[in-house]
N, C-alpha and C positions, 0 to 999 in steps of 0.2 A: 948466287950467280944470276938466278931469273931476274931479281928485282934490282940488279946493278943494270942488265940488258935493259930491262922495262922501264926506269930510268932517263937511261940513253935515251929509248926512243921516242920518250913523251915529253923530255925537255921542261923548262921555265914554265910550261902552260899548267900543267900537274901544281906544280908549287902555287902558283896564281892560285887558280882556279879552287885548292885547298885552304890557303888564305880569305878569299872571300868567302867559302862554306864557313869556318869554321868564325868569321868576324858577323856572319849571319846569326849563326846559331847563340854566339856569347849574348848580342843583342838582343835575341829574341825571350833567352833566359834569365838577362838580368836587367830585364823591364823595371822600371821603379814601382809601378799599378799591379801586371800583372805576374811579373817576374816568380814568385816565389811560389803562385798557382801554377804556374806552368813547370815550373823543376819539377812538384810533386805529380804532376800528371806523365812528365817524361820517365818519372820515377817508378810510377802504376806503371805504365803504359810498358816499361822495358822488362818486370814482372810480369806483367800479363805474356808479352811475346814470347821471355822464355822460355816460361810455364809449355804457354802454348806451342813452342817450335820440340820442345821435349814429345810433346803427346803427339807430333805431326809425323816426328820420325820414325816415334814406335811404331805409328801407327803402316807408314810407309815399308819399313820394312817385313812388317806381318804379312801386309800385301804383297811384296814383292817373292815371297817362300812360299804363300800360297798358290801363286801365279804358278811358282815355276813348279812346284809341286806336283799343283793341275797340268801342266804342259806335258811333264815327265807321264807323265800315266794316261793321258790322252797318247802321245807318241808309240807308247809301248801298246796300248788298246790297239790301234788301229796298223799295227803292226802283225797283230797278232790275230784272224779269224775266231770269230762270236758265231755257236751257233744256240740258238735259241727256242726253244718248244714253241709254238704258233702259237696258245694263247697267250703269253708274256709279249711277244713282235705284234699280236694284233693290238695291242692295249696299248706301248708303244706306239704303233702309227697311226691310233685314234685319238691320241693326246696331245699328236705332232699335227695333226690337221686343224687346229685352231691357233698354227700361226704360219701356215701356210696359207690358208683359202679364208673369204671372210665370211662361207654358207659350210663348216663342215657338218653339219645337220644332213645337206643332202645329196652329199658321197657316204656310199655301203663298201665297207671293207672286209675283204675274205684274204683270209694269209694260211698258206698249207707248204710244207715244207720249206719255206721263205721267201716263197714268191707269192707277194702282195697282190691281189685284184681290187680293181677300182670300176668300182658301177654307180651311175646318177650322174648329178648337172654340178657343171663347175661354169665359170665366166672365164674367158678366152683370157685375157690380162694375168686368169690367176693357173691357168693350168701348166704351163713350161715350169714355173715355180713349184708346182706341186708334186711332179713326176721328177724333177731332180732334186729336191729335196728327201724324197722317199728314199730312192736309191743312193742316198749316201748316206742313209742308217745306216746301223753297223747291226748285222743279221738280217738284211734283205741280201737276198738272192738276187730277182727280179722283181719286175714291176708291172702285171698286164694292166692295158688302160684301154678299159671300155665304156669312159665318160662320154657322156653328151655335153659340147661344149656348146655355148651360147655366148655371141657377142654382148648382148647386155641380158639385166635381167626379167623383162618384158611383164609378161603371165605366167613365168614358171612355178608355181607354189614353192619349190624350196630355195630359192633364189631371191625370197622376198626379203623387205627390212635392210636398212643401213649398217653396215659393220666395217672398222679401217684394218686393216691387219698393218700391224706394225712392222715395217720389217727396221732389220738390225742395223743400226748404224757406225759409221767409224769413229770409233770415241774420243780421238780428239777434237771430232767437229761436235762433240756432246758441249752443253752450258755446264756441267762440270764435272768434272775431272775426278777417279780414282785413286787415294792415296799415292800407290806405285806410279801412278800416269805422271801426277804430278812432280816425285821425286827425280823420275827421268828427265823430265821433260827441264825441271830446275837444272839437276845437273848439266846437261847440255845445255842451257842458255849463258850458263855461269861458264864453263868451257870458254864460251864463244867470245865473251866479253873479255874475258882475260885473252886469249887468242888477237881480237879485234883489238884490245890497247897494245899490243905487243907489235902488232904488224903495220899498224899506223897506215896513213893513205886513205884512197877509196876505198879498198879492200878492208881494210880495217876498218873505217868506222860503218859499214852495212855489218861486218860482221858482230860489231859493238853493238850496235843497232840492235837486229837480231836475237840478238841472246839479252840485250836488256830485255826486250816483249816477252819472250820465252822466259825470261825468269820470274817478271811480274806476272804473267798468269800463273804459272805455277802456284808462286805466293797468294795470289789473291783469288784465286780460282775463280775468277769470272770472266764470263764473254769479255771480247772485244767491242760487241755493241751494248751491254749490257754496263762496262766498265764505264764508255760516255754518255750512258743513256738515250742509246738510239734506241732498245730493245723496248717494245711496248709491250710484251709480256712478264716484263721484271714486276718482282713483287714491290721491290725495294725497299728501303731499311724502316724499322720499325721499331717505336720506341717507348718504352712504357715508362710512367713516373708515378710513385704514391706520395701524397700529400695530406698530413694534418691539419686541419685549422681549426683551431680554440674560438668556434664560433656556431652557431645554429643552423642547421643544413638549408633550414630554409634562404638565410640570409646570403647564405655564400650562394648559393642558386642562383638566388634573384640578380647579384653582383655578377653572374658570370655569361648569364642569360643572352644577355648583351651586349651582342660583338662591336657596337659601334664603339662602345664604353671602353674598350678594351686598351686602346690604344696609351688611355692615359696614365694607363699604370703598369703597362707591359712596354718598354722600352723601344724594343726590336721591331713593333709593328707602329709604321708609319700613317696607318688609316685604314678604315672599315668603313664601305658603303654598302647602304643597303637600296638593293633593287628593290627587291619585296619582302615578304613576311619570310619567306623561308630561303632568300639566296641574297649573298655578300658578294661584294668585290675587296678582296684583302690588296694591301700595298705593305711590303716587308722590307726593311734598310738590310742590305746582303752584304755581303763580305767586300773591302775597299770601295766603299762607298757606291757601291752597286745598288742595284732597285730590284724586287720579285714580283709580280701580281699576277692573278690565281680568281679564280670565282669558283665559288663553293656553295655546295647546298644543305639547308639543314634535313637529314631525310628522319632522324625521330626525336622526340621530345616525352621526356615522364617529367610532367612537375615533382621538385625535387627529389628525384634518382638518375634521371639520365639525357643525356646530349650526345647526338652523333649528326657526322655530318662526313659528305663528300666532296672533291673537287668536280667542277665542271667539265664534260671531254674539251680537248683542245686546249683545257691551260692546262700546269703546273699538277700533277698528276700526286695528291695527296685524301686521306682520309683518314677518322680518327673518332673517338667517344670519350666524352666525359662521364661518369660514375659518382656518385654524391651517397655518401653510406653514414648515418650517424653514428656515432662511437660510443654513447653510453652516456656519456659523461656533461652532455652538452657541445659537445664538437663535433666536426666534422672532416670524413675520411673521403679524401678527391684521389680517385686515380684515374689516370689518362693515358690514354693508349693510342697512338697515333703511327701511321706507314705514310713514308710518304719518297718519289722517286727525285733526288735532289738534281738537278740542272749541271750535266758533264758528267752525270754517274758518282763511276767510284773516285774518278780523281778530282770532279767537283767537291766530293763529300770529304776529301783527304785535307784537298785547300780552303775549304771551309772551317778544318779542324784544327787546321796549323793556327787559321789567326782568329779560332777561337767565335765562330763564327757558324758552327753547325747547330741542326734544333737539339740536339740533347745540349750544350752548354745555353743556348739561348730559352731552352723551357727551364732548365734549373734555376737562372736566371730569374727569371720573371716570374715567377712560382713563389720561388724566395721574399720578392718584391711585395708581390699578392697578398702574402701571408702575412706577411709585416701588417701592411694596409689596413686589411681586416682584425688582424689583433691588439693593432697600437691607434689604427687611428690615421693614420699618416705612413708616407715613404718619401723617400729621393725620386726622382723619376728624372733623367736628361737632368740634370743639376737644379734642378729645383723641385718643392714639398709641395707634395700631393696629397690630400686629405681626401677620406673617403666616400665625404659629401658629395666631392664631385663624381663620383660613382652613383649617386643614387637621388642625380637633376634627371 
């Protein structure tokens, strides 16, 4: 009966609108090139979710019984008068004053029959905080306060040195989210959107609105500025790859040494200049015919073991190491370990996946190439053969 209602209310545009997904989606799967990589990656890729939405929900509802668990027994505690022997309450609110105050070095605590005293220097900011958080332990009685407060911390010897006291915050303004947090917070987004198709209008699509955001964080558990990459504290994603090559550590070094060189065997990078000995200007061909550029420094160098390098501030916010490990055998073991925060976040990094077009498919890519190169001699590169020579003018 819902979905007869739901229906009704959404009309022709539903059917459209499921038409073109689904003439998107045939298209994008039965590419002639890359079609049949792409089924087995929707194929990984809808195993992986599984797997993973299984382990999300154990996980959420563990959370959610321990929650409630904790709540039940906090309820009943403080329902219920705690008296406590004074050294157990002192030990307590000596434990409790290093996240209260950010000098509890020098406040002196005396607790006799449950009334706490408080002698020494507190700063004015941190004392209202400190006096009602005491008294709402559970086995304080009272709370005498015979601090000396100080507006700042001047010459007080125990007022000295930098300390933040963290106080608690509201955790859905946290960057991420609690199992349970998350489970709620999905459900009610999903509500809403089914809600919001149902009631159509203004009303409806804020509510659609809405509960889609709420159900993408959930899912993806990240900020909203982290998700478009406004958050300049992101670590952002990071990627590692190990590579063989049936060649002498030395040789593959020397091949990989340099960046300018790079370009002609690695597809996806459109140019490498060099300002000086140790900084690049990269240019990178992006997703629908888009452009990247980035400046980068090389901050170490181990002839043949290792390469690392950083982005410049102000571009393109990446960094990463090459590793060069001989194998035994006459070959050589390349692993690369690169972070880097891609351009729109997470739903850049989404649309860059869809067409196939992020750095993990573009370094498997060019890796692949690499390796060819070095062990045959030649590769394809943009439709035409590249020999190694021209690596090593």
């Amino acid at each position: 009966m819902l979905a007869l209602k739901l229906r009704e209310k959404v009309g022709p545009e539903l059917g459209l609108l499921t038409g073109l997904g689904l003439g998107a989606a045939f298209m994008y799967l039965a590419d002639p090139h890359r079609g049949r990589r792409r089924r087995a990656q929707v194929r990984d890729k809808t195993m992986w979710a599984m797997n993973h939405a299984g382990r999300a929900i154990d996980r959420s509802l563990r959370d959610l019984a321990n929650r409630a668990q904790g709540l039940l027994t906090q309820t009943i505690a403080n329902a219920l008068p705690e008296v406590l022997p004074d050294e157990v309450l002192h030990a307590r609110v000596q434990s409790r004053l290093g996240r209260l105050v950010s000098h509890p070095g020098a406040i002196e605590v005396s607790v006799r029959e449950g009334r706490v005293t408080l002698r020494g220097d507190v700063l004015e900011n941190e004392a209202r905080r400190l006096i009602c958080g005491l008294r709402c332990m559970r086995g304080v009685r009272g709370v005498d306060d015979y601090l000396n407060i100080h507006g700042e911390a001047g010459s007080v010897p125990g007022l000295q040195g930098q300390r933040t006291v963290r106080c608690p915050d509201f955790e859905l303004l946290r960057p991420r989210w609690a199992p349970a947090t998350r489970a709620v917070v999905g459900a009610g987004g999903l509500g809403l959107m089914l809600a919001g198709g149902y009631r159509r209008g203004l009303a409806g699509g804020v509510m659609g609105a809405m509960g889609t955001v709420m159900l993408m964080r959930s899912i993806t558990n990240v900020g909203p500025l982290e998700g478009w990459g406004l958050d300049r504290r992101c670590r952002g994603i990071t990627v590692q790859k190990t590579a063989i090559i049936n060649a002498p550590v030395e040789r593959v070094f020397e091949l990989l040494v340099n960046p300018e060189k790079l370009p002609r065997v690695m597809e996806h990078i459109q140019e490498v200049k060099k300002v000086d000995d140790r900084h690049y200007h990269w240019t990178m061909r992006g997703p629908a015919g888009t452009t990247l550029s980035w400046d980068t420094e090389v901050t170490e160098i181990v002839p043949n073991e290792l390469l690392a390098w950083r982005s410049e501030p102000g571009t393109m916010k990446n960094a990463g190491v090459l590793q060069f490990e001989p194998t035994g055998n006459g070959g050589t073991r390349v692993h690369i370990r690169m972070s880097y925060v891609p351009p729109g976040g997470f739903v850049g990094e989404t649309i860059a996946e869809l067409l196939d077009a992020d750095p993990k498919h573009l370094l498997d890519e060019d890796m692949a190439r690499f390796k060819t190169l070095v062990e045959r001699g030649k590769t394809r590169v943009r439709r035409r053969v590249v020999k190694v020579e021209e690596l090593e003018d």
